[in-house]
C-alpha positions in Angstrom: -64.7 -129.4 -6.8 -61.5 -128.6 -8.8 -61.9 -132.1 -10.2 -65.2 -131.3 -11.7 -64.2 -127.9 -12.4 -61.5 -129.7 -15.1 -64.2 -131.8 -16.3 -66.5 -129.1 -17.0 -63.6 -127.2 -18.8 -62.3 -130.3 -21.3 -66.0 -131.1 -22.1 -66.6 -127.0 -23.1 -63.1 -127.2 -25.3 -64.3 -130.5 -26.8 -67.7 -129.2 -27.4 -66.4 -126.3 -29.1 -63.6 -127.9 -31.2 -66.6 -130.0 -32.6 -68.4 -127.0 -33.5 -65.2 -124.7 -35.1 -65.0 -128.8 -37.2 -68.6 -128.9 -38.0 -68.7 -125.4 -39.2 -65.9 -125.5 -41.1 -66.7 -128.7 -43.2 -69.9 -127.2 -44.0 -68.4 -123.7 -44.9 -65.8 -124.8 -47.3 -68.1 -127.8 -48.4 -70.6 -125.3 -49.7 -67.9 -122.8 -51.3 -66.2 -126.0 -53.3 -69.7 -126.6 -54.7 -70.4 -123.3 -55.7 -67.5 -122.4 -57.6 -67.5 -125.7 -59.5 -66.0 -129.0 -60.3 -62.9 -127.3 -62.3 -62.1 -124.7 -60.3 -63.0 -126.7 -57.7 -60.5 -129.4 -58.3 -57.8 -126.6 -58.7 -58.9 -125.2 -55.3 -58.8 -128.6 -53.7 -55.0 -129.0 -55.0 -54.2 -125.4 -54.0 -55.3 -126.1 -50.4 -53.3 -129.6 -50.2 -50.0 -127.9 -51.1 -51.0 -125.1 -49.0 -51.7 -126.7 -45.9 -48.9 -129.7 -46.5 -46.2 -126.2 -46.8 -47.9 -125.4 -43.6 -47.5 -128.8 -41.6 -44.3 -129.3 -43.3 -42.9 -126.0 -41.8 -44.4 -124.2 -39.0 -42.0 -125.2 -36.1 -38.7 -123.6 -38.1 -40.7 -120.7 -38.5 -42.3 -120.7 -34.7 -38.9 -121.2 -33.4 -38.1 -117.8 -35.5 -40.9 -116.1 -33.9 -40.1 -117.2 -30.4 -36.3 -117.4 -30.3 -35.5 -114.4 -32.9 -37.7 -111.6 -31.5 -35.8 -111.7 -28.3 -37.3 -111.2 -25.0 -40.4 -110.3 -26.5 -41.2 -113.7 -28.5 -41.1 -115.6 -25.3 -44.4 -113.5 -24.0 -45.9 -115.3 -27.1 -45.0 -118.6 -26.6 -47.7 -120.9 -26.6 -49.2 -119.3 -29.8 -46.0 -119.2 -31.8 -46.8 -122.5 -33.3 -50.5 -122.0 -33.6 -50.1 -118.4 -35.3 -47.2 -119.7 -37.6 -49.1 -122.6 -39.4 -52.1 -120.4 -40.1 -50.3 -117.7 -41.4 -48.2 -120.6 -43.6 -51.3 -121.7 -45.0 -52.9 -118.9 -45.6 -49.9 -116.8 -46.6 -49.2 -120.6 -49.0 -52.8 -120.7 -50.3 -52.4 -116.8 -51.6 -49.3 -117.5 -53.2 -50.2 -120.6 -54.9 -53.5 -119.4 -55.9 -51.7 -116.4 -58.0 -49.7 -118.6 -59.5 -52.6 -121.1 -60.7 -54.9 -118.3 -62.0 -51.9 -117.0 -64.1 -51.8 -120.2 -65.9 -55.2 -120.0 -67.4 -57.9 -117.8 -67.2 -60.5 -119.9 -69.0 -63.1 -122.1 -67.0 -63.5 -125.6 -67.9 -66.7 -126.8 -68.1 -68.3 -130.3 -68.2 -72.1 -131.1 -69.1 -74.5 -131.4 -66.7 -74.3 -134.7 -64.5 -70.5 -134.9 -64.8 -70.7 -131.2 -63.3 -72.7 -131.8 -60.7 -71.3 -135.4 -59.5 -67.6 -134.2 -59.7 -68.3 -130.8 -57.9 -70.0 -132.6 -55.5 -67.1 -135.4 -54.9 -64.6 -132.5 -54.9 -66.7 -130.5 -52.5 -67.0 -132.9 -49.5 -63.3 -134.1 -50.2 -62.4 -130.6 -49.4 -64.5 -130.5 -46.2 -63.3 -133.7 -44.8 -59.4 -133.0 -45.8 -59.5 -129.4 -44.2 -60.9 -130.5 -41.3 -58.6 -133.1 -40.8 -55.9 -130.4 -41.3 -58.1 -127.8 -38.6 -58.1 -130.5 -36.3 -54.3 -131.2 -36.6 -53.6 -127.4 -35.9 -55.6 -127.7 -33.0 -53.2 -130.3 -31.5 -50.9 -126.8 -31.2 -53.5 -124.8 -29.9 -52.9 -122.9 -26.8 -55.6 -124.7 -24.9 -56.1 -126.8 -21.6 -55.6 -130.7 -21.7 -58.6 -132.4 -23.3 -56.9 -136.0 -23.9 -57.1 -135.4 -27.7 -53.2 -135.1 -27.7 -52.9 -138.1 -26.9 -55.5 -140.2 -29.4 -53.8 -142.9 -31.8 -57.1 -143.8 -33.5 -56.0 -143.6 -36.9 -59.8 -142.7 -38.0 -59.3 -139.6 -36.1 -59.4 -136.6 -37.9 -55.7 -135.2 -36.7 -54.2 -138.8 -37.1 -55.5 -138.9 -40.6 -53.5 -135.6 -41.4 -50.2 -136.7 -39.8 -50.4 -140.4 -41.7 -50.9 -138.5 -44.9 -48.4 -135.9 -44.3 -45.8 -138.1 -43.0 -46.4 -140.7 -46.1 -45.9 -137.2 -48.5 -43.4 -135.5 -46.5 -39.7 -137.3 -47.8 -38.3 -134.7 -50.4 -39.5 -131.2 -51.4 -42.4 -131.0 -48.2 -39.7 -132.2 -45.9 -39.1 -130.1 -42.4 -36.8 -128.0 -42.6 -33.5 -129.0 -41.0 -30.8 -126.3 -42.7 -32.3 -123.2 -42.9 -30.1 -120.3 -40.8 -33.2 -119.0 -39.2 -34.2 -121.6 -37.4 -31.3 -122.7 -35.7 -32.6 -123.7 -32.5 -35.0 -126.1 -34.1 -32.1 -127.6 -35.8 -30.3 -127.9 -32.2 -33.2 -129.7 -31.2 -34.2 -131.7 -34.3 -30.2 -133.3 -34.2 -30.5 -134.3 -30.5 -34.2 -136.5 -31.5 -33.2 -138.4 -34.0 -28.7 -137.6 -35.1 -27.6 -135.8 -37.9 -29.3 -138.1 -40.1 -31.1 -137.4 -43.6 -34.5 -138.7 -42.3 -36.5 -135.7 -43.3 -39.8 -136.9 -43.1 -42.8 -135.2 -40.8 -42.3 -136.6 -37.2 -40.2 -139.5 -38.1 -40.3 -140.8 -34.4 -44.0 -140.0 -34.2 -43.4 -137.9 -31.3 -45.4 -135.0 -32.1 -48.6 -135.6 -29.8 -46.3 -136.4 -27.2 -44.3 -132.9 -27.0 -47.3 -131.4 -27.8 -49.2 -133.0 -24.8 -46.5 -131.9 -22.8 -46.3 -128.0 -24.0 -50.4 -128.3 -23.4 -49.9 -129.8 -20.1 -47.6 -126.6 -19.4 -49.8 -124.3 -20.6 -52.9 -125.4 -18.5 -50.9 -125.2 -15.6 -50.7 -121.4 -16.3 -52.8 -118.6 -14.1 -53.2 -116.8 -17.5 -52.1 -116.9 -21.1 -48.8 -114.8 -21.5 -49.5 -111.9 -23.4 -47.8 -108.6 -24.2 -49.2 -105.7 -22.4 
């Protein structure tokens, strides 16, 4: 019973990770076409930087959120990681927006088959790469065990955003190792891999793997911790 019980659970959370991905692609597929193949192409960059900030630096800055709220952080911990990359990307994807629109306030425009080709092209690049981004975020999720943590496929959605992020992430993208206020991440991040300059994103590929873990944890859990 409790066997099929679990089964019943992963195959809802699958089911409804497909439809959050399937929604999305076609959400932001549709708002990429509309606005154009020029400001579509700045959009599409805007979101890269965005969501690369956010992959790049989410665990200094859940740590911060756990660790350096005190007692109270800890009631939140399974969705200290999840809240902080949203809030990176979104709070990135503001920011960097601002800044583009600043630049130039004149819209570039193409004729008529180059426009609708390249709005197009842009359009579903921006579906697929954000959903490969969603489904990477959902790998830090405070959800039950569904085996996804565990997939190496590299055609899978998450694995594509960690191969692409880990080939773009040696220099200005890099985690974070230095920064004051996430000590405890630093404490962590020496005893992986040394006091070395690697400073790529997961440079031992052990992401899935803690995150399987913390997952593993978590479903194991009567209830979600929440402040009351």
């Amino acid at each position: 019973m409790l066997r099929q019980t679990a089964g019943k659970q992963k195959a809802a959370i699958e089911m409804l990770e497909t439809l959050i991905l399937v929604i999305a692609f076609f959400v932001v597929v549709g708002l990429f076409w509309l606005v154009g193949l020029g400001s579509g192409f700045i959009s599409l960059v805007n979101m890269l930087l965005a969501a690369f900030v956010a992959t790049a630096f989410f665990e200094p800055v859940a740590d911060q959120l756990e660790y350096g709220t005190g007692p109270n952080g800890k009631q939140f911990s399974y969705m200290c990681d999840f809240a902080a990359i949203w809030l990176l990307f979104v709070g990135s994807a503001i920011l960097i927006r601002i800044l583009t629109d600043s630049f130039s306030a004149v819209r570039l425009r193409f004729d008529f088959i180059t426009e609708m080709i390249g709005r197009t092209l842009i359009a579903l690049t921006a579906g697929f790469l954000f959903v490969c981004f969603t489904h990477f975020t959902m790998l830090v999720a405070p959800l039950p065990l569904t085996g996804s943590e565990t997939t190496t496929n590299f055609a899978t959605p998450h694995q594509i955003w960690m191969n692409l992020t880990r080939g773009l992430s040696r220099g200005a993208l890099a985690e974070s190792k230095e920064t004051p206020l996430a000590q405890p991440y630093r404490e962590k991040h020496v005893l992986m891999q040394g006091d070395s300059e690697i400073r790529e994103f997961d440079p031992l590929q052990t992401f899935q793997a803690k995150y399987q873990e913390r997952r593993s944890r978590f479903s194991k859990e009567t209830v979600a911790r929440v402040a009351r």
